[in-house]
VOMAR-871341 format. One record per residue: residue number from 1; residue in one letter; x, y, z of N, C-alpha, C in turn. Coordinates in steps of 0.02 Angstrom, whole numbers. Layout:
<lodrens>
> seq,type,n.px,n.py,n.pz,ca.px,ca.py,ca.pz,c.px,c.py,c.pz
> NUM,A,X,Y,Z,X,Y,Z,X,Y,Z;
...
</lodrens>
This chain:
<lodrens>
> seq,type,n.px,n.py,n.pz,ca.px,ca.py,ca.pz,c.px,c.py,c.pz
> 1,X,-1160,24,364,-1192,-39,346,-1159,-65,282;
> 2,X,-1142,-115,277,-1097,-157,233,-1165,-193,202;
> 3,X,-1148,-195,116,-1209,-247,82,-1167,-267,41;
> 4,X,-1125,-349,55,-1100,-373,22,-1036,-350,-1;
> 5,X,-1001,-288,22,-957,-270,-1,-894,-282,56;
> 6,X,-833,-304,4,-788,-308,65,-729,-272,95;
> 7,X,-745,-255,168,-695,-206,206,-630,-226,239;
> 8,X,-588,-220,215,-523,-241,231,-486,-157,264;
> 9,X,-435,-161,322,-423,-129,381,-350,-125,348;
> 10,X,-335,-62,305,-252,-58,296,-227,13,325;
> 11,X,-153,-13,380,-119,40,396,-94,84,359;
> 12,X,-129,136,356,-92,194,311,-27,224,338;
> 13,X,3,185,389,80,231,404,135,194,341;
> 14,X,151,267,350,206,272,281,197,268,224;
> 15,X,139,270,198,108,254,124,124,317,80;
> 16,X,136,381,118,152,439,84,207,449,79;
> 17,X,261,409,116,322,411,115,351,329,65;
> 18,X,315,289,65,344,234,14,318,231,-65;
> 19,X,389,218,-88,367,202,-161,337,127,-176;
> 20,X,284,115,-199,280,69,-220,311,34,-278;
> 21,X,322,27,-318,383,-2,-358,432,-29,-320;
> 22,X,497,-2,-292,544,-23,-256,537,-26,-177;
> 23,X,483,-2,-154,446,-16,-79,489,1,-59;
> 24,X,553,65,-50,594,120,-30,530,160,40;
> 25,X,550,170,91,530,221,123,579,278,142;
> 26,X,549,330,144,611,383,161,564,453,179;
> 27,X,580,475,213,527,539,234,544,590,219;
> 28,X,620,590,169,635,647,119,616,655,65;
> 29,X,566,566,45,521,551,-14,474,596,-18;
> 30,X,459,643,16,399,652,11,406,720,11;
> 31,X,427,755,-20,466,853,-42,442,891,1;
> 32,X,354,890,-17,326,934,-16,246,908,-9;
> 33,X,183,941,-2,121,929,7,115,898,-69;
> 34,X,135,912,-140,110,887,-180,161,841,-209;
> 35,X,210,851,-209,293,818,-260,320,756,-218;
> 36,X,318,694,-240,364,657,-217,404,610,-249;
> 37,X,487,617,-229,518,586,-267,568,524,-224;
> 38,X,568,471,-254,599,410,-227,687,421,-220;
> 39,X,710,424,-161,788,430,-148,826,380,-171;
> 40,X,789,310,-172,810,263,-200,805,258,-294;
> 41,X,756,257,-331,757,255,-386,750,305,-431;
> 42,X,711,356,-388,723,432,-426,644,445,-468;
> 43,X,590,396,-455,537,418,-476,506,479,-457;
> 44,X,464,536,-486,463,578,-485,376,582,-499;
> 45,X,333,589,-453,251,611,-473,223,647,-412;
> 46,X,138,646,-445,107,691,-374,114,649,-313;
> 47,X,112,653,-254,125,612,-204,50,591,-170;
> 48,X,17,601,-211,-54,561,-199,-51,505,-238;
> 49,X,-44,506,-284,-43,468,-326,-8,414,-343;
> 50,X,57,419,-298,66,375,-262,75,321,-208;
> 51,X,15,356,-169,-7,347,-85,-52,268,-117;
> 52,X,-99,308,-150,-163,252,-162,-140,181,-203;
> 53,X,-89,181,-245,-88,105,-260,-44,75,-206;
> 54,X,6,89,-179,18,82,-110,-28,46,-49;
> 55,X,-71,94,-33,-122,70,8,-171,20,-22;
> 56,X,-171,20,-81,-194,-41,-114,-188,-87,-137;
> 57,X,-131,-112,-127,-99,-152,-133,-74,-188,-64;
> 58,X,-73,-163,-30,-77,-179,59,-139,-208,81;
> 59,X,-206,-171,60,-272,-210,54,-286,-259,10;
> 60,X,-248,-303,-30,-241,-328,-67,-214,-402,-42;
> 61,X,-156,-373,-11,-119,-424,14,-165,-441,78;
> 62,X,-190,-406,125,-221,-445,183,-279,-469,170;
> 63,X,-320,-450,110,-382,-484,76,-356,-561,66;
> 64,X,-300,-572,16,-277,-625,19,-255,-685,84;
> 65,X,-238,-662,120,-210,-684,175,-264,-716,197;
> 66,X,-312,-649,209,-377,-699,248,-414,-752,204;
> 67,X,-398,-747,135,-436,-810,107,-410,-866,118;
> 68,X,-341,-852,131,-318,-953,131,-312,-967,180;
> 69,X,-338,-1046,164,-359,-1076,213,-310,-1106,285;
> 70,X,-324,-1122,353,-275,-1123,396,-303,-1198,402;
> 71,X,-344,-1226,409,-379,-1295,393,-335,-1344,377;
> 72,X,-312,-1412,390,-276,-1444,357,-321,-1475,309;
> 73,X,-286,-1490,261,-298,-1536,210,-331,-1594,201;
> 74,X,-382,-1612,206,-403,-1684,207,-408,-1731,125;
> 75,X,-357,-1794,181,-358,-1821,124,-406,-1850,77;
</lodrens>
């Protein structure tokens, strides 16, 4: 049950494998269960940690999407 709060539907494929910063995917990004490092830029953290601004930022963007308007313009 939803009270006022809003649910937005984001695909989690590849989110453990992309960096957000340079939005690089690579499935060698991702070492190990905890280590992941970007092939492209060479960032280096836990690989949770960079799953979630990833995926939130994806919910972000389709939150947006659905707000604007498809309506034309009246003059």
């Amino acid at each position: 049950m939803s009270v006022g709060v809003p649910l937005v539907y984001v695909d989690p494929a590849y989110t453990s494998q992309e960096r957000s910063g340079c939005q690089h995917i690579e499935k060698a990004n991702r070492v190990d269960q905890a280590r992941f490092i970007c092939r492209e830029c060479g960032v280096v953290a836990h690989a949770d940690r960079k799953r979630f601004p990833r995926a939130a930022h994806r919910g972000q963007t389709v939150w947006n999407v659905g707000r604007e308007s498809r309506a034309p313009a009246t003059p």
